[in-house]
C-alpha positions, 0 to 999 in steps of 0.5 A: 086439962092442964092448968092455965096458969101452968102455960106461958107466952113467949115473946120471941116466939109470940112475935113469929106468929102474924096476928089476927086482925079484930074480925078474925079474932072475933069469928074465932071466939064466936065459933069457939063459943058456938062449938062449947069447946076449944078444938084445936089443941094449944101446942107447948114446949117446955111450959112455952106456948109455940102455936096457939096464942089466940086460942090461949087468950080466949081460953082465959077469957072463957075459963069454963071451955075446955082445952087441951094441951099438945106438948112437943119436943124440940132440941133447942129455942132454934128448933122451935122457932124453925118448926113456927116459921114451918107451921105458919108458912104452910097453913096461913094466908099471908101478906107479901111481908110476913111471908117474907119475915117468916123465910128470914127468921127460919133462915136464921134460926136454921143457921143457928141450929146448924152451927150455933153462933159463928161469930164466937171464938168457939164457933172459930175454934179449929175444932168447931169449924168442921161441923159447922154447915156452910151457910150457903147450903142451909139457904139452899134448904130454906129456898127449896122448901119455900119454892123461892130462890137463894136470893130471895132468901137473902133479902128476907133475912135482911127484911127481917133483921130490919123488923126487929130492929125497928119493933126494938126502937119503936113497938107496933112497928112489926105489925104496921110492917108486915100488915102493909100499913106502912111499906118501907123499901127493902134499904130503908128497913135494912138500914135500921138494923145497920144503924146505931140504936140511939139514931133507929127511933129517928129512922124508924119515924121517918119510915112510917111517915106517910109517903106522898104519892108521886105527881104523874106525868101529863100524857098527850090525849090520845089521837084516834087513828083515821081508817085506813085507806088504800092510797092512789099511787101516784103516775110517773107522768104527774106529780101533784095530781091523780090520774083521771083514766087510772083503772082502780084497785081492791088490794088492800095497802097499808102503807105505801112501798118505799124503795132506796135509791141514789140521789138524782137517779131515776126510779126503776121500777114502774107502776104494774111492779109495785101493785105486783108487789103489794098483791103479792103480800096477801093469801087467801085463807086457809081452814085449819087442819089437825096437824096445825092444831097440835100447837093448841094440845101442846100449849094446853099441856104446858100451861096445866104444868105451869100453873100447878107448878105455880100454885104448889110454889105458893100455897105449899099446904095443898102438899101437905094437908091431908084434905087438900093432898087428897083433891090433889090424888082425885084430879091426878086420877081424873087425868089419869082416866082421860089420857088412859081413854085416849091412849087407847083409841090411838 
């Protein structure tokens, strides 16, 4: 077991990793205590811890519970800092905001790993230039590893660059942001990395301000719809009153049939037309057979696809955690059995 003393925190790559909330942190604690070990190793580079911060803590706070140590091998603080990011999207349950944190700073950390700083005279030198990766691809590979778009990517790497602006200014501002105590919008964070650092703690203050809640708009009182009820159509012989000798109709009218005509032209078309017409828009139902069915197996088809497709999206860790691949394989082999069964009996 290796000395406790030997293992250090790493800010930067510390500030990568949500935190658990006080509960969470508890139940880790008592599961430890109740297990009598430290089951999950903590995971180093170099001496620098890059996943295990809690288990570590609790570690020096119950010397007497044994650990271990996985040492990992990365070529650079950038590839530490993508296989965090990785590690974290694939097996936590995460707000909105540090999933989003978390694809901006693999992002920018793949760009650095790729090309180094392209803002230096070196990385502009001729003979750098042409090993640089375009920027444009490695987003092109954070998106698709993330199931997000481009785009996406984009907006996240400005959210995050905003994070940390606002943590500089002002410490606790990451974990008010990505635990959605305070919900800044996408301009407000980004302009605290765009503004000078003397002016950020300003800005900072102004966001964390509670907002008031928009006064909403009176809305009419709803008025209940009357029933409806098929009216007389009127006789071309009277105006203002009903026909006392009009034979009575069951078809149903919702409305009545309008029909344009020029002014002072009469009418042209009479009363047994127009009843002709409305009976016209009815048919009688008709029991459904297979063919008119098949939209049923096709729309059931379709939305199995879509919400795998959705799930896997979100929660990439079904794909990779062994356990969960393994529900995945017994489903597919599920389906698999049921349409084989049906294939046959066609």
């Amino acid at each position: 077991m290796m000395n406790l003393n030997a293992l250090k925190i790493d800010p930067e790559f510390q500030g990568k990793i949500p935190p658990l909330t006080f509960e969470e942190l508890n139940q880790l604690e008592a599961n430890i205590l109740r297990d009598g070990r430290i089951i999950n190793p903590i995971i180093v580079w170099r001496g620098l811890i890059v996943d295990g911060h809690n288990r570590f803590t609790i570690a020096k706070k119950h010397p007497e519970i044994p650990f271990t140590v996985h040492e990992k091998e990365f070529s650079s603080r950038y590839e530490a800092i993508i296989w965090i990011c990785k590690n974290q999207l694939g097996r936590r349950n995460l707000t909105p905001e540090q999933k989003k944190y978390l694809i901006g700073k693999q992002y920018d950390a793949e760009k650095c790993s790729n090309g180094g700083d392209r803002k230096s005279a070196v990385a502009k030198s001729g003979c750098q230039i042409g090993n640089l990766i375009p920027a444009s691809k490695t987003c092109q590979k954070v998106a698709k590893e993330n199931g997000v778009g481009m785009r996406t990517v984009f907006r996240a790497e400005e959210f995050a660059k905003g994070v940390d602006a606002a943590e500089e200014a002002v410490p606790g501002t990451r974990q008010k942001v990505l635990s959605g105590e305070v919900k800044p919008t996408a301009s407000e964070i980004a302009s605290v990395a765009r503004a000078p650092p003397e002016e950020r703690p300003a800005l900072v203050a102004e966001i964390c301000k509670p907002k008031k809640p928009k006064p909403q708009k009176p809305t009419a009182p709803k008025q209940k719809n009357p029933p409806a009820v098929a009216a007389p159509l009127p006789d071309t012989s009277t105006s203002d009153e009903e026909s006392p000798d009009e034979e009575s109709t069951s078809a149903p009218a919702l409305s009545e049939p309008t029909f344009q005509q020029k002014e002072n032209e009469p009418l042209k078309i009479d009363r047994q037309q127009i009843l002709e017409i409305a009976n016209n828009r009815y048919h009688a139902k008709r029991l459904a057979d297979g063919a008119a069915m098949l939209c049923e197996v096709s729309g059931a088809v379709n939305a199995m696809i879509c919400r795998w497709e959705s799930v896997f999206r979100d929660y990439p860790d079904i794909l990779t955690n062994t356990e969960n691949r393994n529900a995945v394989k017994r489903n597919i082999q599920k389906i698999k059995d049921y349409l084989q069964k049906l294939e046959d009996t066609l």
